[in-house]
NUTIBA-715291 format. One record per residue (C-alpha): x, y, z. Coordinates in steps of 0.02 Angstrom, whole numbers, padded with zeros to 5 digits, always signed. Each point is the difference from the previous one (the first is absolute). Example, Ala and Ser with C-alpha at 12.3 -4.5 7.8 and 13.67 -1.06 7.14 Angstrom:
<nodes>
+00615-00225+00390/+00069+00172-00033/
</nodes>
This chain:
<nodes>
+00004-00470+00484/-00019-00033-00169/-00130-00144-00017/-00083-00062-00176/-00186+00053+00017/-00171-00052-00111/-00170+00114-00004/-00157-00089-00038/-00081+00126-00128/+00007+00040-00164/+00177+00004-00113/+00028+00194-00044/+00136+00131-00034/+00117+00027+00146/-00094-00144+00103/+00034-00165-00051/-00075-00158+00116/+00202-00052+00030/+00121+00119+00037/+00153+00038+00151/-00018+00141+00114/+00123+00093+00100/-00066+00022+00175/+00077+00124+00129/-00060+00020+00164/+00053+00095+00177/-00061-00053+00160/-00004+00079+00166/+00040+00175-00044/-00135+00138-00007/+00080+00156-00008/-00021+00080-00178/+00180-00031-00054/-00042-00168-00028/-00104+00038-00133/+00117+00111-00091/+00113-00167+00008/-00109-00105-00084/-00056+00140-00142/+00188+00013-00015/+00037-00152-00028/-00128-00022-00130/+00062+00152-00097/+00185-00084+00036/-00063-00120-00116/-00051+00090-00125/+00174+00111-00011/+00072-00166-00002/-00102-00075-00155/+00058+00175-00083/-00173+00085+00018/+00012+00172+00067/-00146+00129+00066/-00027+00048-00162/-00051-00194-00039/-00089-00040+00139/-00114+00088+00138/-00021-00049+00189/-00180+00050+00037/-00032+00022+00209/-00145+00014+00110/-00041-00019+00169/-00159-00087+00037/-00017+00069+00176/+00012+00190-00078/-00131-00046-00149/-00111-00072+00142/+00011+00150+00091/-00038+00112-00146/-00142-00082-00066/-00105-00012+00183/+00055+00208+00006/-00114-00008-00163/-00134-00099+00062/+00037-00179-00032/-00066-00129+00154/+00129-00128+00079/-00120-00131-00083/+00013+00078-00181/+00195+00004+00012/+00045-00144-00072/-00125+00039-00140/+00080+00146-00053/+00156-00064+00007/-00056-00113-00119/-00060+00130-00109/+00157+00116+00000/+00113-00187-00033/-00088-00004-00161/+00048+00197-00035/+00054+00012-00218/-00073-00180-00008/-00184+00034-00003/-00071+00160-00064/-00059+00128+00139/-00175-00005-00027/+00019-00195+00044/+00106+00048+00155/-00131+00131+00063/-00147-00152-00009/+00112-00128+00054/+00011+00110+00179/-00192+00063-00011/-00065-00174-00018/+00067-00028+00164/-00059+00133+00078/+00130+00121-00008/-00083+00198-00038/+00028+00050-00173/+00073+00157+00036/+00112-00098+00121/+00041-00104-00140/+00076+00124-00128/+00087+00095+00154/+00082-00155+00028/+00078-00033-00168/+00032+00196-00006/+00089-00040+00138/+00121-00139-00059/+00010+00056-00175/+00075+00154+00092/+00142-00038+00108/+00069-00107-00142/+00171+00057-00040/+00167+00101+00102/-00134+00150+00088/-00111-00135+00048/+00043+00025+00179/-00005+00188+00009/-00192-00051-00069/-00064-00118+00120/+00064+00133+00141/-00118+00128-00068/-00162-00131+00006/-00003-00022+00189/+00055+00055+00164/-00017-00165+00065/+00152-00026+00139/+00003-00190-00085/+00032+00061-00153/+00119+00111+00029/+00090-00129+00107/+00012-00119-00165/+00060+00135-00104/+00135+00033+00114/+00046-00179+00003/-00004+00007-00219/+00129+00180+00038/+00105-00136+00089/-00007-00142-00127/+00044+00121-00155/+00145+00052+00105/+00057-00166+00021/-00031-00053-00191/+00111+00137-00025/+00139-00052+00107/-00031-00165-00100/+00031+00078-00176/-00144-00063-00065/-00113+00170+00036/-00027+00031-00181/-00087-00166-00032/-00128+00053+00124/-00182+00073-00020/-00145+00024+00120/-00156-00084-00091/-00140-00035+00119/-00102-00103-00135/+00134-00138+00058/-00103-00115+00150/+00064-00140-00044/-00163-00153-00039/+00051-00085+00154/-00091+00049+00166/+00129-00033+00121/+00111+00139-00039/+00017+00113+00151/+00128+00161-00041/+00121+00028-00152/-00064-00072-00151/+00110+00012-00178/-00010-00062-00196/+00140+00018-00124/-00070+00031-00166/+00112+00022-00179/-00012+00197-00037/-00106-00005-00140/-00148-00103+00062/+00036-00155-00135/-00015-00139+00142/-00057-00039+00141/+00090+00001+00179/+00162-00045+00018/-00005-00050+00183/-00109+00068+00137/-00001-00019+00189/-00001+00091+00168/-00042+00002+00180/-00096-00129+00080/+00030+00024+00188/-00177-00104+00053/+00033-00164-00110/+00107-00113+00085/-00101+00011+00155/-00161-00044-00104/+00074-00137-00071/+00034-00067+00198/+00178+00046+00017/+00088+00145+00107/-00058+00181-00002/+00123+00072-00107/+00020+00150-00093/+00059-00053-00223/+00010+00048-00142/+00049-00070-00198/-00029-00005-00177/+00001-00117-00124/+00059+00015-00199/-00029-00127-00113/+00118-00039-00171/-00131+00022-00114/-00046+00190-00019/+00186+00027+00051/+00065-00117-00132/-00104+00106-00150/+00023+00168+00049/+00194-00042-00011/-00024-00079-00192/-00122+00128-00023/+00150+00140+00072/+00162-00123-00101/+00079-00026+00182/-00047-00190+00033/+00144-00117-00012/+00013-00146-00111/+00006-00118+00117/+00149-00077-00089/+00129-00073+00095/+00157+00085-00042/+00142-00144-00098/+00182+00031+00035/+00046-00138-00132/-00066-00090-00160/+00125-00141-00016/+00003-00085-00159/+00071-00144-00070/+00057+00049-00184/-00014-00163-00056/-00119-00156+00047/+00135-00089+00062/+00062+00147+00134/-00176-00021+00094/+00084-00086+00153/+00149+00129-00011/-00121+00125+00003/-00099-00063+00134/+00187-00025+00117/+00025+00179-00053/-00178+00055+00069/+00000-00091+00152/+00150+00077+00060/-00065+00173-00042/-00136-00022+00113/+00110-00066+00141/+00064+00169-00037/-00175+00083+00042/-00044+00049-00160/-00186-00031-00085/+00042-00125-00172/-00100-00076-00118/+00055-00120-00141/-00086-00101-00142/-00100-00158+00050/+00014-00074-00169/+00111+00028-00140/-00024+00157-00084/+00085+00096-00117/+00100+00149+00042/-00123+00139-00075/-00129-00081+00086/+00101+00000+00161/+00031+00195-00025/-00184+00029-00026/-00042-00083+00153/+00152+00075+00121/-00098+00187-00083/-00164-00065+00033/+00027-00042+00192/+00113+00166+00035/+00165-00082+00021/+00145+00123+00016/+00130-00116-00066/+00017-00158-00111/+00131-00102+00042/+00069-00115-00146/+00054-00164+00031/+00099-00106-00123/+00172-00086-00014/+00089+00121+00064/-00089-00033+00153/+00077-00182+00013/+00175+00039-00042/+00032+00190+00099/-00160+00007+00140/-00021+00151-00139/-00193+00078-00045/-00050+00131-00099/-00097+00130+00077/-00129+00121-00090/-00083+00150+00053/-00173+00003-00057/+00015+00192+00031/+00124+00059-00100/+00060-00147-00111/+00176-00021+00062/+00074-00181+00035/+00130-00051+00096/+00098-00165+00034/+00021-00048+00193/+00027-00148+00109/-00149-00047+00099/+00079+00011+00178/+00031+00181-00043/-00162+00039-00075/-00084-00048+00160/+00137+00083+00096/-00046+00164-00081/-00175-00040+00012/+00011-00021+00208/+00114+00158-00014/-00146+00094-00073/-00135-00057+00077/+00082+00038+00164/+00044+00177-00031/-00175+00027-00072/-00067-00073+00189/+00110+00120+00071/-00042+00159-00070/-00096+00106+00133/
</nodes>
């Protein structure tokens, strides 16, 4: 789905109140290689929008496995969520903050700083081969057999090399249950890109069927700078097949005849509204990315003749209009059926 969303808080980079969001979801499935589906899909995206690994970082974690880790430390079922709290806000607040943001709720201070040890440690490609050496918990093990799996299967993907463990990523929202991922720009300039995971508990909670998900959602806005920021967004521009335009004042309606046809044709035209000289007309056909200008005048009225202008290279030549928008359909149809 791609609906229009609004967030009431306050305006600020990379989160405006109004923006559209790209949601992608999988429901029913629970085995592991949907979640290398939906991470690939995500980094999909990004090859599409030209932004390679070298642009743009998936960051994975696995709530289940950072739950596991920090109760081998010491951490209560009741001070979970706490800490999870604490290690969401990992390179946002300082770690002095982090340690008293965990001790004022009653978590040990030595617990504390073995906990961000902890996550600050199995960031990056060895993460795993870490978090095996912290425990011998069987449940731990069993998740980092199931992360062996789901690098395998990003790899079968081709998007492996986008990939990084990071276990600071929890994700804010509590009803995450496996899997959890953030794409972040490479250098740290913005915030998320998109974020999401596994939620296999919510659509029961919410009254509906006991059913295993998963999703993530990516909104325009960070996505649309880091592409400026990167020179890889698109104009936006519609592309213009034709300019037609009337040399003189009195070849408006010709010109107009002439355009019509050209879109019967299924080309994109534009023409003058109002009279306008011919410089003017040029300026405008450059202006709105026109490949071609197409002149009309008398010779329009006596032969069916235009003259035709490449905006590209300069060079003009004098057709009838039923074969300029026969070559046009030729082209356009050989261009559909290239492979």
């Amino acid at each position: 789905s791609l609906p229009q969303l609004f967030r009431y808080e306050r305006q600020q980079k990379g989160r405006l109140r109004e923006h559209f969001q790209l949601n992608v979801d999988i429901f029913g499935e629970a085995d592991v290689a949907a979640d290398a589906e939906l991470l690939a899909v995500a980094c999909g995206i990004m090859r599409a929008c030209g932004l390679g690994p070298e642009d743009v970082r998936a960051r994975v974690s696995d709530r289940r496995l950072l739950t596991a880790l920090v109760k081998a430390l010491g951490v209560t079922d009741v001070q979970v969520p706490l800490v999870f709290a604490a290690v969401d806000k990992v390179g946002r607040d300082t770690y002095d903050a982090l340690v008293r943001r965990m001790t004022e709720g009653g978590v040990d201070k030595d617990v504390a700083e073995e906990v961000l040890t902890l996550v600050e440690g199995t960031r990056g490609m060895k993460g795993l081969d870490f978090a095996r050496t912290l425990t011998g918990d069987a449940a731990v093990q069993a998740i980092v057999d199931n992360f062996d799996e789901y690098f395998e299967l990003l790899e079968a993907h081709g998007v492996r090399e986008y990939v990084e463990l990071d276990l600071t990523i929890v994700r804010g929202l509590a009803y995450y249950t496996g899997i959890v991922f953030e794409l972040f720009d490479a250098t740290g300039e913005f915030r998320a890109i998109c974020g999401g995971g596994r939620y296999d508990t919510l659509l029961q909670s919410l009254g509906g069927v006991d059913m295993p998900a998963l999703g993530f959602g990516m909104g325009d806005v960070v996505l649309s700078e880091l592409l400026k920021a990167r020179g890889k967004m698109p104009s936006g521009a519609p592309e213009i097949d034709y300019w037609v335009a009337p040399r003189e004042d009195e070849d408006r309606l010709d010109a107009l005849r002439v355009a019509t046809r050209l879109r019967a044709a299924g080309a994109r035209v534009e023409s003058p509204l109002k009279d306008q000289a011919l410089a003017k007309q040029l300026k405008a056909a450059n202006a709105v990315g026109a490949r071609d200008v197409v002149f009309v005048g008398k010779s329009f009225g006596t032969n069916d003749e235009v003259e035709i202008k490449s905006l590209a290279d300069g060079s003009q030549e004098v057709m009838r209009v039923d074969d300029l928008a026969l070559r046009f359909r030729d082209r356009h149809r050989s261009a559909n059926d290239r492979p």
